[in-house]
C-alpha positions in Angstrom: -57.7 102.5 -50.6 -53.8 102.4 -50.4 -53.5 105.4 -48.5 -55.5 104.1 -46.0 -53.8 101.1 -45.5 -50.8 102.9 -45.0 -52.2 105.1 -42.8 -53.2 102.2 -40.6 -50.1 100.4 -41.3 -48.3 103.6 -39.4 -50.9 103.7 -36.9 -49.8 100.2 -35.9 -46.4 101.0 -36.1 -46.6 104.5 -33.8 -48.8 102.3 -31.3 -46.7 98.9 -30.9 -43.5 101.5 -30.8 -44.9 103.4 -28.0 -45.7 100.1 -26.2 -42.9 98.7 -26.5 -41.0 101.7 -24.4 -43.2 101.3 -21.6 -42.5 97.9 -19.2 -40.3 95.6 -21.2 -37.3 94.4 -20.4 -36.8 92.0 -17.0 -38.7 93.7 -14.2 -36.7 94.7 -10.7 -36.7 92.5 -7.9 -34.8 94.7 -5.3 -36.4 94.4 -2.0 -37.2 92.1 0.9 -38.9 88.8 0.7 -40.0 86.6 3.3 -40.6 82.8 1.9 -41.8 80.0 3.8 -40.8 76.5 3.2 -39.8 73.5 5.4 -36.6 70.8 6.2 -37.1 67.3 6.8 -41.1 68.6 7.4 -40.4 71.2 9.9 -41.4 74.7 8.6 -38.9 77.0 8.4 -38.5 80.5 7.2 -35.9 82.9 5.6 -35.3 86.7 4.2 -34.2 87.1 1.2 -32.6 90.8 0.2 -32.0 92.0 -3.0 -30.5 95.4 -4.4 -30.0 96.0 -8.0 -27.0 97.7 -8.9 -25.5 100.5 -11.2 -24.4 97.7 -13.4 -27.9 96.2 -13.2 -26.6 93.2 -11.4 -27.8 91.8 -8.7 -26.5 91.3 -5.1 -27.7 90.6 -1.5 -28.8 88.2 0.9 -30.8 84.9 2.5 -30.8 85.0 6.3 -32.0 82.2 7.8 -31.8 80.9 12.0 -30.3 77.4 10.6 -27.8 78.5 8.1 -27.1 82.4 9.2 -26.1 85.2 6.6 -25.5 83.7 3.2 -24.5 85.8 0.7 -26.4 86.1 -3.0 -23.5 86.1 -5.7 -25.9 85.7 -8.7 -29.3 86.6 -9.8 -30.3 86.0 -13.7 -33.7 86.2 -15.4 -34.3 82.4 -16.6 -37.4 82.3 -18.9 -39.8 83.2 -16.5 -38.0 82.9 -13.6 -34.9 84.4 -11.7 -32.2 81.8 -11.0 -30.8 82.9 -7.7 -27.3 81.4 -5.7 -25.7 82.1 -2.9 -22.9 81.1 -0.7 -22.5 80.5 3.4 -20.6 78.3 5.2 -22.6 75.3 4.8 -22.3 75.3 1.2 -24.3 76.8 -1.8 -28.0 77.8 -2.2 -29.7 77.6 -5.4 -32.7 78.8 -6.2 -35.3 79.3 -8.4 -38.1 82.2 -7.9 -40.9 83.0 -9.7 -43.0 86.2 -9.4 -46.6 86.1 -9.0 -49.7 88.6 -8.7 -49.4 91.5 -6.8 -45.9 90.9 -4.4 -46.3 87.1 -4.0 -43.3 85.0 -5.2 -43.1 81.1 -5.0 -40.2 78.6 -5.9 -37.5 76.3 -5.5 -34.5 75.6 -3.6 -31.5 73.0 -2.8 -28.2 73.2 -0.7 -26.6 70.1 -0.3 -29.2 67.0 -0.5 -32.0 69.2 0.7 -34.1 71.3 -1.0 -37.9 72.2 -1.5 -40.7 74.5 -2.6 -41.3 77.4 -1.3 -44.1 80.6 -1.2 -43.4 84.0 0.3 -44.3 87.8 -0.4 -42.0 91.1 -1.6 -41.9 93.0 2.1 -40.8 96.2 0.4 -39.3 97.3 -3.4 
């Protein structure tokens, strides 16, 4: 009776190790997102790029036609989220993205006294 539970007590041990090698850890966002939102009701669109580093950091982009080329400083896993900001001439983005099923993402955003939800998809990884 005691060598079987330890035998199953290793089992456990071998099989929750061996889990826990595979996925883990904060998943990759690098790629291309198109997200759909709106300002003051009008619909409006952006592209958000992302590349993960050597240093596992994040940098990139969030092109827009109203604001141009900002630039993403920061991109942190909060919870189960990614807290995202980034700077342009009008002043600071922040956002806060979620990822969904499959390549769909939603969220939030503010600059300024704006801000909004928004839905998009991952383009490419």
């Amino acid at each position: 009776m005691r060598l079987g539970r330890m035998l199953a007590s290793s089992c456990l041990v071998l099989i929750l190790s061996a889990c826990s090698s595979f996925g883990g850890g904060e998943p990759d966002i690098s790629g291309e997102y198109e997200i759909q939102t709106s300002v003051d009701g009008a619909p409006f669109s952006a592209l958000i790029t992302l590349n993960k580093g050597d240093d596992g950091a994040y940098t990139g982009s969030i092109e827009t036609g109203m604001t141009g080329t900002l630039r993403v400083t920061s991109a942190l896993q909060e919870g189960d989220g990614w807290a995202l900001r980034a700077n342009g001439a009008d002043g600071t983005v922040y956002m806060t993205m979620y990822l969904l099923d499959g390549d769909a993402v939603e969220g939030n955003w503010s600059m300024g006294g704006m801000g909004g939800d928004f839905t998009g998809v991952r383009l490419q990884r």
